[in-house]
C-alpha positions in Angstrom: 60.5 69.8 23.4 58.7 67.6 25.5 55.6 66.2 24.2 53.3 67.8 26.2 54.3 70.9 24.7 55.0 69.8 22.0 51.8 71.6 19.1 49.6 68.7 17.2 49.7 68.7 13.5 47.2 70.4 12.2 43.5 69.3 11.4 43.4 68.0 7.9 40.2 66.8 6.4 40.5 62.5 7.0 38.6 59.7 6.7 38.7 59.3 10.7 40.0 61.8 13.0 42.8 61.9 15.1 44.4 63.9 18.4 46.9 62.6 21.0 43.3 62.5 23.4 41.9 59.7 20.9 45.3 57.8 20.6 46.0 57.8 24.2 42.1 56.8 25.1 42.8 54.0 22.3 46.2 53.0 24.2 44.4 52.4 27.9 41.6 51.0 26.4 44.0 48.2 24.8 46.3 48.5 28.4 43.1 48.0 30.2 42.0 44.5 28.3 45.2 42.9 27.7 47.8 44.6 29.8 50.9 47.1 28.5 52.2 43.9 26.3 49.2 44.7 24.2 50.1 48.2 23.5 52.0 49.2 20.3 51.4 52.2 18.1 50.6 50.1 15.6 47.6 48.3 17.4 46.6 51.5 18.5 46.3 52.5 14.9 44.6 49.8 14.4 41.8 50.1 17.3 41.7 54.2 15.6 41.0 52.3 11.9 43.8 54.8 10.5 47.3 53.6 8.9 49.9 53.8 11.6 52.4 56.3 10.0 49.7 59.0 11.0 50.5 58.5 15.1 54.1 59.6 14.1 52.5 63.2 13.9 51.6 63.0 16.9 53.6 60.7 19.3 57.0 60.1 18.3 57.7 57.1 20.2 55.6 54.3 22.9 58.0 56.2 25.9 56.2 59.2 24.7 52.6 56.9 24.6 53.2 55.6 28.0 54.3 58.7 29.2 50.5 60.3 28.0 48.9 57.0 29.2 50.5 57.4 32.9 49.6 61.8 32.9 45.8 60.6 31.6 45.5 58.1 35.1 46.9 61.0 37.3 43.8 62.8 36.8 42.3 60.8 38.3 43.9 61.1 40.9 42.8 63.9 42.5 43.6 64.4 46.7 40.9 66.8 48.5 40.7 67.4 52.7 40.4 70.0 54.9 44.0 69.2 56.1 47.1 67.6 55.5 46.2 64.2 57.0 42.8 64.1 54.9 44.6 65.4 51.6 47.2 62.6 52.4 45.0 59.7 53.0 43.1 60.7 49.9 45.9 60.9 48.0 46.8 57.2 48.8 43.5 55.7 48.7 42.9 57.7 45.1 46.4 55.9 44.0 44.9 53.0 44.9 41.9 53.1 43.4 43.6 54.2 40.2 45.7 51.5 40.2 42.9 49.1 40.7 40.9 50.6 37.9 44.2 50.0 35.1 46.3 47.3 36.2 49.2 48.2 34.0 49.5 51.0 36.2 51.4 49.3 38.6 54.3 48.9 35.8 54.4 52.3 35.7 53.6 54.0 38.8 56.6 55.5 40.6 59.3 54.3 38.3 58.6 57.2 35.1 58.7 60.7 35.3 56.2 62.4 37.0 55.9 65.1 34.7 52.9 65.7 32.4 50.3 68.5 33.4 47.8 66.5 35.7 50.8 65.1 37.3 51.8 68.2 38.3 48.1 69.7 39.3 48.3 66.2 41.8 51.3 67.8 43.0 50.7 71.2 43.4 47.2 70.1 45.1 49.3 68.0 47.7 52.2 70.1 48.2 49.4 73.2 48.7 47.9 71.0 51.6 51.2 71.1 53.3 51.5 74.8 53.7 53.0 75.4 56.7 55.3 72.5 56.4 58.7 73.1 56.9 60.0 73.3 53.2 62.3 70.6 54.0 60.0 68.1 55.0 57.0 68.5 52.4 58.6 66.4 49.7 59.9 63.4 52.0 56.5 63.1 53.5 55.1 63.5 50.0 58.1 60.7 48.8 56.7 58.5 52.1 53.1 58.2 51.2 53.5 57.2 47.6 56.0 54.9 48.7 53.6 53.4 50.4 50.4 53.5 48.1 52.2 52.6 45.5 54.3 49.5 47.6 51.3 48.2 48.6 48.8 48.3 45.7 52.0 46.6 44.0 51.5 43.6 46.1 47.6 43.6 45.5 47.8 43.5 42.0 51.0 40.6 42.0 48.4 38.5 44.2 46.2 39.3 41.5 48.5 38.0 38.7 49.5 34.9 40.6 45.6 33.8 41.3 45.4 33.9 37.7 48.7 32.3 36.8 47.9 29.7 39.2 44.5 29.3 39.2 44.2 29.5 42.9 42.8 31.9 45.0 43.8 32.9 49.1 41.9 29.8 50.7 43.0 27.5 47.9 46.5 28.5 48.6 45.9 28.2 51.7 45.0 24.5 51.4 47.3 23.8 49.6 50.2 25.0 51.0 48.5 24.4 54.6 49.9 20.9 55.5 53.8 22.1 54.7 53.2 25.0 57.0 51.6 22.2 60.0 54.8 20.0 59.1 56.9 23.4 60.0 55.5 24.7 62.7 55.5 21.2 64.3 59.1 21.3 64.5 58.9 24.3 67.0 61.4 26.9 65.4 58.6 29.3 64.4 57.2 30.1 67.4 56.5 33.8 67.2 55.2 33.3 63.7 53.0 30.7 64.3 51.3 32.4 66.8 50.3 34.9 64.8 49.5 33.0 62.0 47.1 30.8 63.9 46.2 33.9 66.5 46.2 37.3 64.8 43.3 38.4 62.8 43.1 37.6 58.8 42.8 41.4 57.4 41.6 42.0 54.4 43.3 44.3 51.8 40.9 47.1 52.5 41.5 46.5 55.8 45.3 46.1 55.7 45.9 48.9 53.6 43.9 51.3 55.7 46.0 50.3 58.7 49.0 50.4 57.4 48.4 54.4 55.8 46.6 54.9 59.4 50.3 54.0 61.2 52.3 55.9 58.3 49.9 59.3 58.9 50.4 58.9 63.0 54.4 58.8 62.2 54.5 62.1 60.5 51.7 63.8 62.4 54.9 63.1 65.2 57.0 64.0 63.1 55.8 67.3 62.1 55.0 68.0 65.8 58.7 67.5 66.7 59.9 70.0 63.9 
């Protein structure tokens, strides 16, 4: 039996009290701070001030922990629009925004089952907006835009991680790493991409993001119009 069917013990009078709610709360609290390294059952027993053996009641391994911890962050990811584009767009930008909220959620994101009940009410919520769909198509375009929340949030929280691994931030990189790029283009085999890089607009992430999902949402509204 899975674990979200799976009954809690039941309530026995304790010095502190205990559910799975409280121990995964206690778990993304600890993932929040430190990252997923800093998640065990038995520092989440400690953060709870009970003995560890009690959690076993409850969750019977950390796969079942992080599987609760990833179902919590999916409701908060909650899609809403009028129509498929809007429910899609939302359902990117809300990824995002979740992922940007609890860092460690890009460890898990997209590579473990997407199973637990608010995963599923994101789902069904999504799926819904695409009523009409051909029944073939709703999951791929489903499959697409994750793809690409969750590709690019990936990237935004790497940069993250490497500013603080290397202390430097996007113009101190940029200075850095600015005189090699000079040396390179100088030699005049980069043509197309130093144009760009000396031409184009700097986006933002906000801004590159938003274009990006703006192209993807184009693609399938031909898409769909073709089918």
């Amino acid at each position: 039996m899975v674990v979200w069917e799976r009954p809690e013990p039941p309530d026995r009078p304790t010095p502190a009290p205990l559910s799975r709610e409280l121990i995964v709360g206690a778990a993304t609290r600890l993932a929040d701070a430190a990252g997923l390294d800093a998640v065990s059952l038995r520092k989440v027993a400690a953060a709870l001030d009970v003995g560890p053996m009690r959690l076993y009641g409850y969750i019977a391994t950390k796969d079942e922990l992080l599987d609760l911890m990833l179902d919590a962050v999916y409701a908060e990811i909650r899609p809403a629009g009028d129509d498929w584009r809007e429910v899609l767009r939302s359902l990117a930008e809300a990824t995002r925004r979740a992922v940007h909220r609890h860092e460690w959620l890009a460890d898990l994101i997209g590579g473990r089952p997407q199973l637990g009940p608010h995963a599923l009410a994101r789902g069904e919520a999504v799926v819904a907006a695409l009523d009409g769909v051909d029944l073939d198509l709703v999951m791929p375009v489903v499959s697409a835009v994750d793809a690409y929340a969750i590709g690019a949030v990936r990237r935004e929280i790497a940069e993250r991680r490497a500013e603080r691994t290397t202390g430097l931030d996007k113009l101190q990189w940029q200075k850095a790493f600015g005189p090699y790029l000079e040396r390179t283009f100088a030699t005049g085999k980069l043509p197309a991409l130093e144009k760009v890089i000396r031409d184009a607009a700097h986006l933002d992430a906000d801004e590159t993001f938003h274009i990006g999902l703006g192209f993807l949402l184009d693609g399938i509204g031909a898409s769909l119009r073709k089918s």
